[in-house]
MARLOGU-185958 format. One record per residue (C-alpha): residue number from 1; x, y, z. Coordinates in steps of 0.02 Angstrom, whole numbers. Layout:
<rs>
<r num="NUM" px="X" py="Y" pz="Z"/>
...
</rs>
This chain:
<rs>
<r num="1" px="0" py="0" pz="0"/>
<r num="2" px="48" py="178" pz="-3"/>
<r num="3" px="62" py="204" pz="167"/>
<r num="4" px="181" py="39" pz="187"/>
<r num="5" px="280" py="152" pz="43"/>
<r num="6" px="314" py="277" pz="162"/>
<r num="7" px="386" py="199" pz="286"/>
<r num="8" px="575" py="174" pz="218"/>
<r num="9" px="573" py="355" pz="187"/>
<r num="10" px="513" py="383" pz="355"/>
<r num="11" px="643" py="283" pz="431"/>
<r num="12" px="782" py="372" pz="315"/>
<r num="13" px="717" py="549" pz="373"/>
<r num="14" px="723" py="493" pz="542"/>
<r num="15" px="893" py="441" pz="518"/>
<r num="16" px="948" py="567" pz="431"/>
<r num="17" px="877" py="662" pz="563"/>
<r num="18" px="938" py="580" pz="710"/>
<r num="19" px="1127" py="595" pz="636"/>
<r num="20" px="1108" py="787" pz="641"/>
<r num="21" px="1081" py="772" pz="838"/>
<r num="22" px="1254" py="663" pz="841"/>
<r num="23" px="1332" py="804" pz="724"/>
<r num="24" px="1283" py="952" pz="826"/>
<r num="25" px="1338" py="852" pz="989"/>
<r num="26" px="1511" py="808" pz="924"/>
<r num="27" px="1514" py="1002" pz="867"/>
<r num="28" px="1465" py="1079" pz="1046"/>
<r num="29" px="1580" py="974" pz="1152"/>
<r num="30" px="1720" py="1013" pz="1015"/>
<r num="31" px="1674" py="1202" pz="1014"/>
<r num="32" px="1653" py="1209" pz="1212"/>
<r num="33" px="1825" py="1139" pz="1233"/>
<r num="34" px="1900" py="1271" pz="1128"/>
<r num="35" px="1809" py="1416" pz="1212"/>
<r num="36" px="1877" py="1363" pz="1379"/>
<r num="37" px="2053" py="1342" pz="1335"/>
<r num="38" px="2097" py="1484" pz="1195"/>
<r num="39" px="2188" py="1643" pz="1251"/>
<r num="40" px="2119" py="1823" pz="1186"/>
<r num="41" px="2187" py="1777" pz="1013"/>
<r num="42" px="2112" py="1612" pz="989"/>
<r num="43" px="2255" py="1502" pz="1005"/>
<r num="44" px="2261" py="1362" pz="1138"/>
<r num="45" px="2324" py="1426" pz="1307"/>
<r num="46" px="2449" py="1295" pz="1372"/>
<r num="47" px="2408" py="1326" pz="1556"/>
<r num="48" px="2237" py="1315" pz="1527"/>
<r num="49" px="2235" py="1152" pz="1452"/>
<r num="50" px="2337" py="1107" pz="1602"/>
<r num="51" px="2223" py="1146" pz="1739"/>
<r num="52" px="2078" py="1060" pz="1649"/>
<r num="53" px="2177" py="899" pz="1649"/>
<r num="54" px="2213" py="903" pz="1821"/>
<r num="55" px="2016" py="945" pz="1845"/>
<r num="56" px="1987" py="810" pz="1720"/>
<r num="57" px="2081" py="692" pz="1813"/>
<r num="58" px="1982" py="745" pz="1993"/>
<r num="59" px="1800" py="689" pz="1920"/>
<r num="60" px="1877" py="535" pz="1837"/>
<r num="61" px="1927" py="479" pz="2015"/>
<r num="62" px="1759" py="513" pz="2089"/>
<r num="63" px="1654" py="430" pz="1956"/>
<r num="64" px="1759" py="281" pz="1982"/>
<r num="65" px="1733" py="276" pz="2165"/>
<r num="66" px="1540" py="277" pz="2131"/>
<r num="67" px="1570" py="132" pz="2011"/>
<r num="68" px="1666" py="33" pz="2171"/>
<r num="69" px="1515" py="80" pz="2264"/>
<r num="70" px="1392" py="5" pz="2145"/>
<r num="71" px="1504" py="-149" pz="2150"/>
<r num="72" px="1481" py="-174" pz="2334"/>
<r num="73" px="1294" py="-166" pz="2301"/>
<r num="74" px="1283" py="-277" pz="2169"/>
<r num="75" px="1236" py="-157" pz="2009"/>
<r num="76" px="1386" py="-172" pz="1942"/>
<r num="77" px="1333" py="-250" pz="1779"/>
<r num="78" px="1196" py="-111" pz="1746"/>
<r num="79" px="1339" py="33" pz="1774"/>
<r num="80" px="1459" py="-60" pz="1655"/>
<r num="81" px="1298" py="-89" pz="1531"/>
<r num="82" px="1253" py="94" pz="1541"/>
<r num="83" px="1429" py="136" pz="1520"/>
<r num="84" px="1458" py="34" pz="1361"/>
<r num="85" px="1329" py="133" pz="1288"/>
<r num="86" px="1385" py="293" pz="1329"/>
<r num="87" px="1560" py="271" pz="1284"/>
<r num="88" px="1524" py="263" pz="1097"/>
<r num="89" px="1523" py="437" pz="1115"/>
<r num="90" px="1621" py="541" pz="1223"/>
<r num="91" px="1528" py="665" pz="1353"/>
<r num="92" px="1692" py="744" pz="1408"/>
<r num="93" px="1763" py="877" pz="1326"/>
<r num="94" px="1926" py="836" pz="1221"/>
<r num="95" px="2103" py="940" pz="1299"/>
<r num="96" px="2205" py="890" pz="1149"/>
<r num="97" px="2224" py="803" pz="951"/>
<r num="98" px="2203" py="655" pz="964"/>
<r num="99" px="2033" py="656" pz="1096"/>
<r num="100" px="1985" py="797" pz="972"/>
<r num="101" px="2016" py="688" pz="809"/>
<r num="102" px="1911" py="552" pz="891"/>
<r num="103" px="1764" py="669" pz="915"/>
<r num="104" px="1782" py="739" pz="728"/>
<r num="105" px="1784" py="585" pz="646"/>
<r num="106" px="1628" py="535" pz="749"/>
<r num="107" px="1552" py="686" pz="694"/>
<r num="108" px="1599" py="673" pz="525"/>
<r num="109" px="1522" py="471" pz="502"/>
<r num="110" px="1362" py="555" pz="541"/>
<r num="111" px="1366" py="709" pz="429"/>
<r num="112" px="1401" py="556" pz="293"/>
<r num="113" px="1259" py="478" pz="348"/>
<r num="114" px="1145" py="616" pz="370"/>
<r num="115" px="1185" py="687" pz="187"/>
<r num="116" px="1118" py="508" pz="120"/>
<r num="117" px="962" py="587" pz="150"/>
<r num="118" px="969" py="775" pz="145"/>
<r num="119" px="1039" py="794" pz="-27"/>
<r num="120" px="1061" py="957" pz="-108"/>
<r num="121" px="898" py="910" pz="-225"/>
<r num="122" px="770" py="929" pz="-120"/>
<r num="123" px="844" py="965" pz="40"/>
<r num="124" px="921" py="1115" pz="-24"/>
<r num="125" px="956" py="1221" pz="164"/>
<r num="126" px="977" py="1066" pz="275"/>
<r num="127" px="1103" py="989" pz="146"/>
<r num="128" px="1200" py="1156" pz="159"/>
<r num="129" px="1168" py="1165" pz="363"/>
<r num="130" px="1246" py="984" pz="365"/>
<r num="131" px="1393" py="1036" pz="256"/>
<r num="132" px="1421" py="1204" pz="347"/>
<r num="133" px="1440" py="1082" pz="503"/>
<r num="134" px="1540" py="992" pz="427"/>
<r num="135" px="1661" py="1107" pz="377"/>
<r num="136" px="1628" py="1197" pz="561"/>
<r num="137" px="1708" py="1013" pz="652"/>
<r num="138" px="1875" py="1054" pz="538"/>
<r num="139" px="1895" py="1224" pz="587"/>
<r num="140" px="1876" py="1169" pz="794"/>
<r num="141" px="1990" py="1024" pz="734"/>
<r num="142" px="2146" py="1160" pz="670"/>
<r num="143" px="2111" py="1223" pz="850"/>
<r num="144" px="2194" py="1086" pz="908"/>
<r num="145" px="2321" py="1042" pz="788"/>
<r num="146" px="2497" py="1111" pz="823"/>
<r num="147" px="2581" py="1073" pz="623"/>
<r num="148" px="2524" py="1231" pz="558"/>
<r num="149" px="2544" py="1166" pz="366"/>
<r num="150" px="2424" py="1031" pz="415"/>
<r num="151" px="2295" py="1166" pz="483"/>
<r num="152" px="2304" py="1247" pz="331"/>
<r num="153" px="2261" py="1075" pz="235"/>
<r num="154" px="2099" py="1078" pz="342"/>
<r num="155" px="2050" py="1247" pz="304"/>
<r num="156" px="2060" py="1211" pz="113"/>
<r num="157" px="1957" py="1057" pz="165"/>
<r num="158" px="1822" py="1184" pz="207"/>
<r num="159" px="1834" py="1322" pz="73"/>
<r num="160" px="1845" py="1147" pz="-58"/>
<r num="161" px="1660" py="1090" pz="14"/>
<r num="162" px="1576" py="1271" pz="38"/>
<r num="163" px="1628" py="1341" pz="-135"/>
<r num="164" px="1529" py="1234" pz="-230"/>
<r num="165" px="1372" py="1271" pz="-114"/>
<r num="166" px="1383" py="1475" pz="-187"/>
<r num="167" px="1392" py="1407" pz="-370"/>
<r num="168" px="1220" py="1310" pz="-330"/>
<r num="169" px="1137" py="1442" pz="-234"/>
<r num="170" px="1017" py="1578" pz="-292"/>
<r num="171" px="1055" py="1723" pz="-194"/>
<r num="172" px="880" py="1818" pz="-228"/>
<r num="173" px="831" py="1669" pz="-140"/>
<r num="174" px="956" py="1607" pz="-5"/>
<r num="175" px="1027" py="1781" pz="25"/>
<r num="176" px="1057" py="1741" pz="217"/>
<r num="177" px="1153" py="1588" pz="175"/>
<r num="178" px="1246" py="1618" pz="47"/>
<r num="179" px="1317" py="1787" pz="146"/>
<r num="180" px="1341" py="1654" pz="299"/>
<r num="181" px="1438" py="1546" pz="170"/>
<r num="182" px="1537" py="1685" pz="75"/>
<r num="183" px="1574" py="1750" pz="247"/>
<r num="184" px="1634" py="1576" pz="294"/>
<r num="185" px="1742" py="1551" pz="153"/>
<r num="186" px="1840" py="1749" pz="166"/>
<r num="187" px="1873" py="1668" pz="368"/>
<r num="188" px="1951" py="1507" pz="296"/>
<r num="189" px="2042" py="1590" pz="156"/>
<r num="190" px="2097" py="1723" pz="291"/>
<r num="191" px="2157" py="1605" pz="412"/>
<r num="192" px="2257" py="1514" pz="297"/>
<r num="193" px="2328" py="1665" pz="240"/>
<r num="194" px="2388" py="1694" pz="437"/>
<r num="195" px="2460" py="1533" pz="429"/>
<r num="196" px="2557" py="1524" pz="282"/>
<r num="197" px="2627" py="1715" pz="332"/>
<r num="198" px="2688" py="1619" pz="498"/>
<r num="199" px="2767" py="1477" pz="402"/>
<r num="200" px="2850" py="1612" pz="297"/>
<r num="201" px="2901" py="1710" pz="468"/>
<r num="202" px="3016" py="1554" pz="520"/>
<r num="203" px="3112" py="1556" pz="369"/>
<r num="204" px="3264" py="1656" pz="346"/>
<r num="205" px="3227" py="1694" pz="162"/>
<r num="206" px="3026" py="1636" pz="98"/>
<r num="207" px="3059" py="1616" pz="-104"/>
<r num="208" px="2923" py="1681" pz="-234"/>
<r num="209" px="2815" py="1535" pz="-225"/>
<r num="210" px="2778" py="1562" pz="-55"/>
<r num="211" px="2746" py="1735" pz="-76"/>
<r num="212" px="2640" py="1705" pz="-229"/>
<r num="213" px="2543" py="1566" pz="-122"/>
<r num="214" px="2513" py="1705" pz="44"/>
<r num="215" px="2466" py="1827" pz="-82"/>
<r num="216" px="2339" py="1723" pz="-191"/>
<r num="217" px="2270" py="1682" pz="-21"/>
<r num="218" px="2253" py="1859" pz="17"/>
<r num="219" px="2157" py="1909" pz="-153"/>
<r num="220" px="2019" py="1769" pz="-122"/>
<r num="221" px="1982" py="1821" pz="54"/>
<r num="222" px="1969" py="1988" pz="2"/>
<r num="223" px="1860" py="1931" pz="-153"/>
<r num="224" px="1730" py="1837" pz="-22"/>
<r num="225" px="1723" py="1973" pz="103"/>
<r num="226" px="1708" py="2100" pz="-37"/>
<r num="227" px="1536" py="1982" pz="-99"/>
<r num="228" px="1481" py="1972" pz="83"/>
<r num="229" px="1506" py="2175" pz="107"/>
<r num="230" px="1418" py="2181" pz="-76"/>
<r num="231" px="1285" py="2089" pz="-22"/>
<r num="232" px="1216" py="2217" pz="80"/>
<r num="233" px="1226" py="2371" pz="-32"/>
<r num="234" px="1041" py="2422" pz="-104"/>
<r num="235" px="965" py="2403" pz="-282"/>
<r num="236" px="1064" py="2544" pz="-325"/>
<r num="237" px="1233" py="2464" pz="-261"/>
<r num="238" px="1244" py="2604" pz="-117"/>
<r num="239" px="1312" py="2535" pz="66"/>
<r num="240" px="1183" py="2568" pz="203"/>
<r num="241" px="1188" py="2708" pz="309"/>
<r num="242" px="1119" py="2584" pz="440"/>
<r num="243" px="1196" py="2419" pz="455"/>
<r num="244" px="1055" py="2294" pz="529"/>
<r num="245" px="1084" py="2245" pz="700"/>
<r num="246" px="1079" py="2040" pz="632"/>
<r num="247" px="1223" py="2058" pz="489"/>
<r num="248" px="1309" py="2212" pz="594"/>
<r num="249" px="1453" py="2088" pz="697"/>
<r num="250" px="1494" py="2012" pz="528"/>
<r num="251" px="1495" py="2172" pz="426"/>
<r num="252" px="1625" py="2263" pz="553"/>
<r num="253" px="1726" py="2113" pz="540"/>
<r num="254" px="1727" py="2110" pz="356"/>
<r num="255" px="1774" py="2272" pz="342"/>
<r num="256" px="1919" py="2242" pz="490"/>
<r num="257" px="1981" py="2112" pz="386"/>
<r num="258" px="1987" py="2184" pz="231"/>
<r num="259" px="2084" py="2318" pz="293"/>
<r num="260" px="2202" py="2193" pz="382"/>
<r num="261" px="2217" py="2098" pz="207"/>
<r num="262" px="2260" py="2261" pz="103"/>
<r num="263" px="2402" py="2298" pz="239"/>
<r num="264" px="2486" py="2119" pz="222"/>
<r num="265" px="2472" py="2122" pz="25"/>
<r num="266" px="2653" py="2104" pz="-17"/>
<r num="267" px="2735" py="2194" pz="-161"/>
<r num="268" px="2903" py="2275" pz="-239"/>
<r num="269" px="2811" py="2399" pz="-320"/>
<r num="270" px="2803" py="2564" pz="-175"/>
<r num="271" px="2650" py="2644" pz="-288"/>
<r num="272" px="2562" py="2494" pz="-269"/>
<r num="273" px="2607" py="2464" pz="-86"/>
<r num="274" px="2553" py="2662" pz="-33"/>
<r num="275" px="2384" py="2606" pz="-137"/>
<r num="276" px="2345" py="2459" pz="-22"/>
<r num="277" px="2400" py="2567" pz="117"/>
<r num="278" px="2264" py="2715" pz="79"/>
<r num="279" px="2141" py="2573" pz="42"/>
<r num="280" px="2193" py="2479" pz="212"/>
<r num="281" px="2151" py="2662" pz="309"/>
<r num="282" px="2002" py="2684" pz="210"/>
<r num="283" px="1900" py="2534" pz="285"/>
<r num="284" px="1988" py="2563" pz="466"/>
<r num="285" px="1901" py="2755" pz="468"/>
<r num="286" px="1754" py="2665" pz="413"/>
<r num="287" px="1739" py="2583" pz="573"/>
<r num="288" px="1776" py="2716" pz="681"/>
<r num="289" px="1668" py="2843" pz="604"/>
<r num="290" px="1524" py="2713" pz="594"/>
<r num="291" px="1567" py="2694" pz="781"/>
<r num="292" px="1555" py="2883" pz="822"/>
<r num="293" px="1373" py="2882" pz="740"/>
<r num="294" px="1317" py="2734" pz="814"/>
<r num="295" px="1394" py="2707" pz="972"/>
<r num="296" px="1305" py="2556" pz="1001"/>
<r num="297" px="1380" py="2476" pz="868"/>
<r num="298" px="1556" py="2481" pz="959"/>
<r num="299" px="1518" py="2344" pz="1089"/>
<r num="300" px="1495" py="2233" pz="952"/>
<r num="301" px="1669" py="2256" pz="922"/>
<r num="302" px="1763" py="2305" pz="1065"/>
<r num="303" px="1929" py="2248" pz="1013"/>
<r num="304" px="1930" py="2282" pz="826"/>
<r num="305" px="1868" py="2443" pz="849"/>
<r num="306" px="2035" py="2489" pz="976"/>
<r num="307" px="2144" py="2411" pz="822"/>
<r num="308" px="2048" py="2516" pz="668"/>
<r num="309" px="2075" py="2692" pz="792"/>
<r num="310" px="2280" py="2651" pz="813"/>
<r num="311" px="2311" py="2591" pz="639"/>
<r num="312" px="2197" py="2766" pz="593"/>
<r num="313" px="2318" py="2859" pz="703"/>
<r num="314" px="2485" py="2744" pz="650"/>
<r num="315" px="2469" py="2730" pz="448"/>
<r num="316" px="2463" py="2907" pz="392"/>
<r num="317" px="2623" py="2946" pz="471"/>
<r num="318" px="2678" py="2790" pz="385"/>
<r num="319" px="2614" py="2845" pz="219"/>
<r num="320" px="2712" py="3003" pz="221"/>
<r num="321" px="2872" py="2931" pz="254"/>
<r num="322" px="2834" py="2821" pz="114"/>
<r num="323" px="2780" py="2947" pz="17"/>
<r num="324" px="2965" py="3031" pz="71"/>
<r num="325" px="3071" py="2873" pz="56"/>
<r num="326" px="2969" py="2874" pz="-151"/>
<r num="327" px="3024" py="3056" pz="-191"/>
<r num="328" px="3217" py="3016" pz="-145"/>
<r num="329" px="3239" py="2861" pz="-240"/>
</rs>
């Protein structure tokens, strides 16, 4: 009958369904972990980790003096039945790689399994939801990884799944999304960027190719944040007076970042260089003069907004001796 049709769909939704709980569980404990031991600049804080390890190590004791307990009184079996069910899945939080690693690659078998049923045809914003997770249990993964090449291999992982999403996507009809993924992308592309510039730090003399590679990385964050900033001019392509309070976070950071980006552009060329400069200080007074008129918008951005007013201050004087150092040579 039809009814006895619907019931392996049914059971697939549900499925489907249920493995989005796993992923979102796998994501929190991941994310949670991270929030409780990064510094202010969102790299793990050794001393952190260490206290929670000792604290770790404090409730491990005491649930395994309850367990001698429920030996004594002969429930025993039930605790280590319970348990054997619980410990498919972690409930503490992982403190390094490798508990980390084991949590992601739970996460990920059920964002595999869940996309068997939420394809992109038909399923349209809860295939993209489940791929957006996806891509958010690599970036809390390169929390935790110390080999900065191989966080940078996980943040391509990202941009490679999320790209294809914006080719897909209508966005006079998933405007919200596709900002949240262009947005998305500009962060990977921008991290990687910070990576590859620290790689390049360590080395006495970085060749072309790796300043080709930091610089490539640089254009395509700026070309997603540029999208994302585009995104929320009107009809007539004009930038809002009034940022809405639900996209304002994102749009101070975007335009943060893309002055950050023109200042790290690297070039021979000392026109081209006092260009990105002006361009850089450009979208740092845009944040401080947006500030000034809406002073509610600064608590949204406490710590960028401290950054945009020194660099504001700091780069004209450095313009003008470059301007200086130009007219001599």
């Amino acid at each position: 009958t039809e009814a006895e049709g619907d019931v392996p769909e049914l059971y697939h939704q549900r499925k489907g369904e249920i493995a989005r709980c796993w992923i979102k569980y796998c994501l929190t404990l991941m994310q949670n972990a991270q929030l409780s031991m990064q510094d202010n600049i969102g790299e793990l804080d050794l001393d952190k980790q260490s206290e929670l390890r000792a604290l770790r190590k404090k409730e491990l004791d005491e649930e395994e003096s309850v367990r001698k307990k429920a030996v004594q009184f002969g429930t025993g079996e039930l605790c280590d039945a319970i348990s054997a069910v619980e410990e498919k899945v972690s409930y503490l939080r992982p403190l390094d790689f490798e508990e980390a690693r084991e949590l992601f690659l739970t996460g990920q078998h059920y964002v595999f399994e869940a996309k068997e049923f939420f394809q992109i045809d038909g399923y349209v914003t809860d295939h993209i939801e489940v791929v957006q997770d996806h891509s958010a249990l690599f970036k809390v993964l390169a929390f935790f990884e110390t080999d900065m090449e191989r966080r940078c291999k996980m943040h391509k992982r990202r941009i490679a799944m999320l790209e294809p999403l914006i080719v897909d996507l209508n966005p006079q009809y998933y405007l919200l999304v596709n900002r949240q993924i262009q947005f998305e992308i500009a962060h990977a592309y921008y991290d990687m960027m910070d990576l590859k510039v620290a790689i390049a730090d360590k080395l006495r003399d970085p060749d072309s190719h790796i300043v080709k590679k930091i610089n490539n990385l640089n254009k395509s964050a700026l070309k997603y944040y540029q999208l994302f900033l585009d995104s929320l001019r009107d009809p007539n392509k004009v930038f809002p007076e009034h940022i809405g309070e639900d996209v304002l976070r994102p749009a101070m950071l975007a335009k943060f970042r893309v002055a950050r980006l023109y200042g790290k552009i690297i070039t021979a060329d000392p026109k081209k260089e006092l260009e990105n400069l002006a361009t850089s200080l450009e979208h740092y007074k845009f944040i401080v003069d947006y500030c000034e008129r809406h002073p509610e918008a600064a608590q949204e951005i406490e710590v960028e907004l401290e950054l945009s007013k020194e660099m504001v201050s700091l780069l004209p004087t450095k313009m003008e001796r470059f301007r200086t150092k130009m007219a001599l040579t």
